[in-house]
N, C-alpha and C positions, 0 to 999 in steps of 0.2 A: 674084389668088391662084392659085395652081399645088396643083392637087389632089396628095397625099399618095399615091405610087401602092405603099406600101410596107403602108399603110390598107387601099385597095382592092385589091389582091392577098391580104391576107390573110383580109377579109373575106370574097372569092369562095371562098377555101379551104375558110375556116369554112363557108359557106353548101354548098359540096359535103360536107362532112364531113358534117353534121349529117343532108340530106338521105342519106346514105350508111346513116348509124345509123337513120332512119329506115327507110328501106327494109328493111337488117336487123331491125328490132323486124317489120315487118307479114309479111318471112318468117317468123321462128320462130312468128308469131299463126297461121299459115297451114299450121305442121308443121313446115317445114326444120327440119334438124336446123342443128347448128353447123357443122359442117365444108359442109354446102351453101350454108350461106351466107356462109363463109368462100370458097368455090369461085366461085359467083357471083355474088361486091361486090370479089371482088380482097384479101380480111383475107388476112395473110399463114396465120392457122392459126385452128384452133377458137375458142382465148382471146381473142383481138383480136376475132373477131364476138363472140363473151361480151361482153365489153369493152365494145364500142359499143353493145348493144344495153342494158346495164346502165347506164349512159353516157344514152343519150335517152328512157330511161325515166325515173330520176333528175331529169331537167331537165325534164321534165313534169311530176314528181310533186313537189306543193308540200311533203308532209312524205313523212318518210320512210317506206318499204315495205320491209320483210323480204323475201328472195327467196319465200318461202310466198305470201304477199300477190300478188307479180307473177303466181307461176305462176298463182293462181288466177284475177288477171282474163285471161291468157291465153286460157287452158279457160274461161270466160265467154264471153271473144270469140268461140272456134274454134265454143262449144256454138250462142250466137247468128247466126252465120252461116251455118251449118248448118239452124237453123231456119225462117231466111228463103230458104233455097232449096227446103225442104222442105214446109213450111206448106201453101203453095198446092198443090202436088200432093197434103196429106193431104186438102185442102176437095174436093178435086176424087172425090176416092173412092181412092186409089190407100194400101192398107190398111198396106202396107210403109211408105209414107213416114207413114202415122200412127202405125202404132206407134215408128216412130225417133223422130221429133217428142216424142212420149209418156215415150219413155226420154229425153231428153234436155231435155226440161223437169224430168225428176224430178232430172237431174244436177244439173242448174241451181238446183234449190230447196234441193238437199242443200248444194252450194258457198256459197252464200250463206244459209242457216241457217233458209228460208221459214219450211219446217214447224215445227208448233206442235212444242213439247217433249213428246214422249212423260213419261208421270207412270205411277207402277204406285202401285195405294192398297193401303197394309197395316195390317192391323187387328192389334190386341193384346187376347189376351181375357185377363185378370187373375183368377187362382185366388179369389177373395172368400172364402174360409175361408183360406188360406194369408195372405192379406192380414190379413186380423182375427187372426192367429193373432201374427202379428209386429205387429203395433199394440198387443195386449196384451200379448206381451211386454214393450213398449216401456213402457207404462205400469208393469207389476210393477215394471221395474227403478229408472223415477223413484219410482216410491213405494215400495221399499225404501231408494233414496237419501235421499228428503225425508219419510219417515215415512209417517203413515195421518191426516195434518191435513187439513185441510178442505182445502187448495190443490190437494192431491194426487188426492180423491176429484173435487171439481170438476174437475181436469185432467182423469181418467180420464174423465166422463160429455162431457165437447166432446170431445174425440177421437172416442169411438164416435158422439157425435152426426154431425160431421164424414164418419166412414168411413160410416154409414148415407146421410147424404144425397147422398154422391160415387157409393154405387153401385145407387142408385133413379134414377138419371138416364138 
């Protein structure tokens, strides 16, 4: 059986292409801009590296990512490779690469959502005459509705009960 050299030619293409987009994607993780990496992988222009790098991201990525999503694990990448060249000279004493380290951990926790949720507590203080004042209204006007029968006076005495115990608490 006579191997298929129209298979393996295209194969090998494939196999450079892809490695091509790859190498495209770990520039732009690395800073290149578009047109640099259009410049040195041979893309005829900016869009075609776009393209490829949009391209072997996609084929790695089992569901899909919004461009938001990628750029963020980019600035992920760029923040943690920075760290690891940084880190060991923060342990070392060297106060510059700790404070970069420091800011760029905090990048890092903001991108990905670490910190806890900021929460502001607000309190509501309730007038308790202005309150009582519109409950008895409320009352006069059901018992001008429904009269001065016993359903009415006992409505009125649970409501004040009510509004007494809601604001001893």
């Amino acid at each position: 059986m006579v191997p298929n050299k129209k298979i393996a030619k295209s194969s090998a293409r494939a196999i450079a292409k892809r490695e091509r987009q790859s190498q495209a994607v770990q520039l732009r993780a690395n800073g290149a801009t578009l047109q640099e990496i259009a410049d040195d992988l041979g893309f005829a222009n900016r869009a075609a590296a776009y393209k490829a790098i949009q391209s072997d991201l996609s084929r790695h990525n089992s569901t899909y990512k919004d461009d938001s999503e990628i750029v963020r694990e980019m600035i992920i990448y760029r923040i943690d490779e920075l760290v690891k060249t940084y880190h060991p000279l923060a342990l070392d004493g060297d106060q510059n690469a700790a404070n970069l380290v420091m800011r760029l951990d905090k990048q890092r926790s903001d991108l990905l959502g670490l910190d806890a949720p900021k929460t502001i507590e607000a309190k509501l203080q309730i007038d308790i005459n202005t309150y009582n004042i519109a409950m008895r209204d409320f009352v006069m006007l059901y018992r001008d509705h429904y009269g001065t029968d016993d359903n009415a006076i006992a409505f009125a005495k649970e409501v004040d009960a009510i509004v007494q115990d809601r604001f001893e608490q």
